[in-house]
C-alpha positions, 0 to 999 in steps of 0.5 A: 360614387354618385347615381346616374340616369340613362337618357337614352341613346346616341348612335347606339351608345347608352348616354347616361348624366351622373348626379354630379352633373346636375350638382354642377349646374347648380353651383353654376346657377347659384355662383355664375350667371344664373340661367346664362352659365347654365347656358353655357355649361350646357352647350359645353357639355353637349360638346363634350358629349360629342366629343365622346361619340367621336372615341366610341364610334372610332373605338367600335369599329376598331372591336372595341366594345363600349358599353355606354357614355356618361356625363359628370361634374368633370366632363363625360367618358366613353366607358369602354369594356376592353383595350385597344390591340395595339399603339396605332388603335389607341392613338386612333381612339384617343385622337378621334375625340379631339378631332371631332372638337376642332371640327365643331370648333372651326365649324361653330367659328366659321360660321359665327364670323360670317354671319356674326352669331356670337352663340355660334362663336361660343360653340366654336371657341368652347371646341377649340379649348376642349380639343387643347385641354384634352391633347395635354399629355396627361393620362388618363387624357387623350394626349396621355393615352396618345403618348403612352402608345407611342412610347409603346412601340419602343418599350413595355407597356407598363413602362410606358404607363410609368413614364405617362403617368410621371408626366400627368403628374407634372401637368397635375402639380401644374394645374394645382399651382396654376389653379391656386394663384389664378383662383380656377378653383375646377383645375384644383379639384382637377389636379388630385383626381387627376394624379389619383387616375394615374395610379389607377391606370400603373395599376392596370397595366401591371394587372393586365400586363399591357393591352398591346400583347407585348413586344412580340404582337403581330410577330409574323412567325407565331399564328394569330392563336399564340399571341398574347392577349391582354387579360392574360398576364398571369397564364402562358400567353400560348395556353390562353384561350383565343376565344376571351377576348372581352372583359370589364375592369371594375375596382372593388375595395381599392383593388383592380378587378378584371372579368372576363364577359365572353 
C-alpha cells in the first residue's frame, strides 16, 4: 500500500522502512514529546528490527528462504518466501523473535540497575513489553504462529489455523474494547488488522493445504520424494515434483496467489 526504501543490509537480509513508518514518526513529533517520543520510537523500533533478525537468521538456517525485513507504522516483519516444514521448525521461527526480545530486555535492565542509566532501562523495559505483546496467542503473531503449530501436531493444519484464528479474534475484540476505554488508540487501529490478517492466514492454509505436509510427514515407510509439499494441495502429493520447493505468496485483487520461484 505505502513505498518502501531499502536501507541496506543486516546479516545479509535486505532491511527496508515503509513509508508508514516514517508518517508514525511524524504523528509522534507533532502529538507526543517532540524530539524525546521520536527518541523513543526509534529505539523501539530498532528492538524491533532486532527482534525480526532473531526470525530470519533462525528461519535461514532451518531452509527457509526470507527475502528481506521491513519496517512499518505496526511494527516490522521478516518477509519469508516459504513455509516452515513441519510444527517444530515454526515454533523455533516463531519463538527465536521473542527470545532475542527478552535477552536485550534483561540485558538493557540489567545493566541499567547497576549503573543506573535510565536509557539503558528503556531499552530493557521496551524488550520485555515487546517480547509479551508478540507471545499473546493471536496469529498472525508470534504466540499464534507458536500455537497453531502445536495444535498441528494433533490435527489438520487448517484446522489448526481455524482454531488460531478463532483465538486472534478474541485478542482482536479485546484489544478494541480495551483500546477504546483506555484511549490506546494504536490497539484500535491494531484490532481490525489484526482480525483482517486472520482471514488471510484461513485463506492460505486452505490454499496451500498446510505447510507441515499433513499427517503423514516424515511417515518412515514413504521415501523422502513421496511426501507432501506444501504447494502442492491441488496435484497427488506422489506426482509432485520434489525439486519445487520454494515459492512466494502475494495477494492480487483480494485473492491469495502462489508462485513457485524454483
Amino acid at each position: 500500500m505505502f513505498k518502501s526504501w531499502r536501507l541496506g543490509r543486516l546479516f545479509g537480509f535486505p532491511v527496508e522502512i515503509n513509508l508508514s513508518f516514517l508518517l508514525l514518526l511524524g504523528f509522534v513529533l507533532v502529538a507526543y514529546g517532540g524530539l524525546a517520543g521520536v527518541l523513543v520510537v526509534c529505539v523501539a523500533f530498532a528492538s524491533v528490527l532486532l527482534h525480526e533478525l532473531g526470525h530470519a537468521v533462525v528461519a535461514r538456517k532451518l531452509g527457509v528462504h526470507v527475502s528481506g525485513i521491513e519496517l512499518s507504522f505496526f511494527g516490522g516483519a521478516a518477509k519469508m518466501e516459504n513455509l516452515p516444514r513441519n510444527p517444530n521448525h515454526e515454533i523455533a521461527i516463531a519463538a527465536a523473535g521473542p527470545a532475542v526480545s527478552i535477552a536485550l530486555g534483561s540485558l538493557g535492565l540489567g545493566i541499567g540497575i547497576v549503573t543506573g542509566s535510565g536509557f539503558l532501562l528503556m531499552i530493557g523495559y521496551i524488550n520485555f513489553v515487546l517480547a509479551a505483546f508478540n507471545l499473546i496467542p493471536a496469529l498472525p503473531m508470534d504466540g499464534g504462529r507458536i500455537l497453531r503449530a502445536l495444535l498441528a501436531k494433533r490435527m489438520s493444519f487448517v484446522r489448526a489455523t481455524d482454531l488460531a484464528v478463532t483465538v486472534s479474534r478474541v485478542a482482536a475484540v479485546a484489544f478494541a474494547v480495551y483500546g477504546l476505554a483506555t484511549s490506546h488508540w494504536m490497539l484500535v487501529a491494531l484490532a481490525p488488522l489484526l482480525w483482517m490478517m486472520g482471514t488471510r492466514e484461513k485463506q492460505l492454509a486452505r490454499v496451500t493445504d498446510g505447510p507441515f505436509g499433513g499427517p503423514d510427514w516424515d511417515r518412515p515407510d514413504e521415501p523422502p520424494h513421496a511426501r507432501r509439499v506444501s504447494w502442492s494441495s491441488p496435484f497427488d502429493p506422489r506426482s509432485a515434483p520434489p525439486t519445487m520447493r520454494r515459492f512466494t505468496i502475494k495477494q492480487r485483487n483480494g485473492q491469495v496467489v502462489i508462485e513457485a520461484i524454483d
